[in-house]
C-alpha positions, 0 to 999 in steps of 0.5 A: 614950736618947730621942735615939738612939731617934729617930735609930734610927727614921729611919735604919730608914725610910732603909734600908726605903726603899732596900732598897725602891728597891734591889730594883728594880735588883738581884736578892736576898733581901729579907725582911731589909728588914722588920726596919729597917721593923719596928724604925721601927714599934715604937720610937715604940709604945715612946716613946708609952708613956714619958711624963716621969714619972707623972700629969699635970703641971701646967698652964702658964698663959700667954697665948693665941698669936692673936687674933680668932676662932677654932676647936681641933683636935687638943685635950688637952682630949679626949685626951692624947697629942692628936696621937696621939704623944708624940714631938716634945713634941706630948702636949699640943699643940693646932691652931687655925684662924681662923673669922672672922665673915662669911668661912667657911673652906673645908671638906673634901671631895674636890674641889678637890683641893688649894687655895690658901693664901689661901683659908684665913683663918688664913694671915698670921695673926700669931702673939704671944708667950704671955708674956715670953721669950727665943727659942731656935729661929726657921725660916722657909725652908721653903716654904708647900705648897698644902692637903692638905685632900682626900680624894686629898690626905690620902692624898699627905700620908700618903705624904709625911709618911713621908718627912718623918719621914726628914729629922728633926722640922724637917721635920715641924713646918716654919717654927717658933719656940721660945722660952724661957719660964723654969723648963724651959718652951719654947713651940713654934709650928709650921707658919710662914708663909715668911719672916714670922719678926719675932725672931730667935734670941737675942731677948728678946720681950715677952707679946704681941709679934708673932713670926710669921704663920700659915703651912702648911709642913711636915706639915700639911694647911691653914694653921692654928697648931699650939702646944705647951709643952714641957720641953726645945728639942730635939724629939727628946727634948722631953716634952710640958707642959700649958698654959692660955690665960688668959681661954680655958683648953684650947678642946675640939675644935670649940670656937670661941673669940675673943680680943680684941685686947691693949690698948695702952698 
């Protein structure tokens, strides 16, 4: 059922859309076009308010996906659903970004409109497995767009996140990778650097094997990392699962947090 409601809320955005476009070609009653634009509105109000199953479940205990230093956004520990939805398994999914001493990342304002990747010290990060695991899904095709962290930027990717929604979750979470951690727990990680993928789908990994480096594809405003666990690979119809980091916990929303590099053996 919540597969067929999320193919139902992009069809009703396609066919807003077109009525949109349509009525500027031809000549006919258009009040029709507000009950697909109504339907796309209300079904994920709907979604948003069925989670799994009642309560809080467990916490996962894995690894952290990144080392050096770095800062949480968008965190569960304030608030769950911590994106705002529950759609795409994202209750309590998290964004990081890289704070490394001595090189400060650039903040937002409203000039330069748009940056560069490299100037954000996340991108090229590697990103490692959070525990042992065998990889189910790996994107990295999609291109790496420049920042939308401006004022006349965030209202362009507002505008352009609409129609992301329309091409389905891959479009939204961009270059991503999800692997299986066991006992119906999938770790995602999203927002890929093109062409940085180190596994393939099929691959068992190891804790703390690199699988890809930070990127800004997809819905998003910078290069940054954006994790979730997860109960089913497919984003259509995945619930969200709660995770903790080993030797950090769920970092709060501008808590920096560092994590040192895994010891070789």
């Amino acid at each position: 059922m919540r597969k067929i409601s999320m193919v139902l809320f992009r069809c009703c955005l396609v066919v807003f859309f077109a009525q949109l476009v349509a009525g500027y070609f031809f000549d006919f009653s258009r009040w029709w076009g507000w009950i697909p634009l109504g339907l796309a509105v209300v079904l994920p109000i709907v979604l948003n308010r069925r989670p799994a199953s009642p309560g809080t479940p467990p916490a996962v205990e894995v690894d952290p996906p990144v080392t050096g230093r770095w800062s949480a956004l968008n965190s569960p520990a304030d608030k769950v659903p911590s994106h705002g939805t529950r759609v795409y398994g994202q209750a309590y999914a998290i964004d990081i970004t890289a704070e490394p001493e001595g090189r400060a990342r650039p903040g937002f304002g409203w000039w330069p409109v748009v940056r560069r990747n490299r100037d954000f010290p996340a991108f090229g990060a590697p990103l490692l497995a959070v525990a042992d695991a065998t990889v189910v899904r790996a994107v990295d095709r999609n291109r790496d767009h420049l920042s939308r962290n401006s004022f006349p930027a965030l209202l362009y990717l507002l505008v352009e996140g609409m129609f992301r929604e329309m091409g389905g979750p891959g479009q939204v979470v961009g270059n991503h990778v999800v692997i299986d951690l066991g006992e119906g727990t999938y770790a995602m990680y999203a927002h890929l650097q093109r062409g940085s993928l180190a596994v393939r789908e099929g691959d068992r990994v190891r804790a703390g094997q690199l699988l890809a480096r930070c990127g800004n594809s997809g819905n998003s405003t910078e290069p940054h990392v954006h994790f979730q666990l997860m109960d089913n690979p497919d984003l259509d119809v995945a619930h969200g699962v709660p995770f903790s980091w080993r030797g950090v916990g769920v970092p709060g929303n501008g808590e920096v947090f560092s994590v040192d590099e895994p010891a070789m053996p």
